[in-house]
C-alpha positions in Angstrom: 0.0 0.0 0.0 0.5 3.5 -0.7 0.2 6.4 1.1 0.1 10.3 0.7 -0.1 12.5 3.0 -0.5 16.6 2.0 1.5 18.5 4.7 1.2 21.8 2.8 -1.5 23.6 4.7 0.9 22.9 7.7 3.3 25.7 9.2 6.7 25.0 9.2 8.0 24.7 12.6 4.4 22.7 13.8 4.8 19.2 15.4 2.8 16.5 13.6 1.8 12.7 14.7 0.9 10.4 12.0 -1.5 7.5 13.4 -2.4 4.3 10.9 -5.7 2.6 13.1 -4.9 -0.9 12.2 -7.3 -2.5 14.4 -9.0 -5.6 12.8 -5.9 -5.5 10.5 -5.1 -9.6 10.9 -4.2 -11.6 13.8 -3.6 -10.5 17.3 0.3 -10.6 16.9 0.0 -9.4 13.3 3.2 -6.8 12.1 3.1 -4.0 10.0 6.9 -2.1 9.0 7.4 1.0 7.3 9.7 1.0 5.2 10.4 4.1 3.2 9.3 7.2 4.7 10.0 9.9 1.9 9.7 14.0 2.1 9.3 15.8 -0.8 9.4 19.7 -0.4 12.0 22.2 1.6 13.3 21.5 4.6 13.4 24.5 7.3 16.1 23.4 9.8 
């Protein structure tokens, strides 16, 4: 799966969680990895 996620109503500088509700997602000891996280855009440091 693929997901997007439009950050660009944000403000720079705001602190952001990113949840994925996997409940009923397999079995009880079921895994799920991220693997590539990717930013496109500038980055304010």
């Amino acid at each position: 799966m693929t997901f997007k996620v439009d950050v660009s109503g944000i403000q720079a500088g705001t602190t952001a969680t990113l949840y994925f509700d996997l409940l009923g997602f397999g079995n009880r000891d079921a895994k799920v990895t991220i693997q590539i996280l990717k930013y496109y855009g500038d980055i304010s440091i």
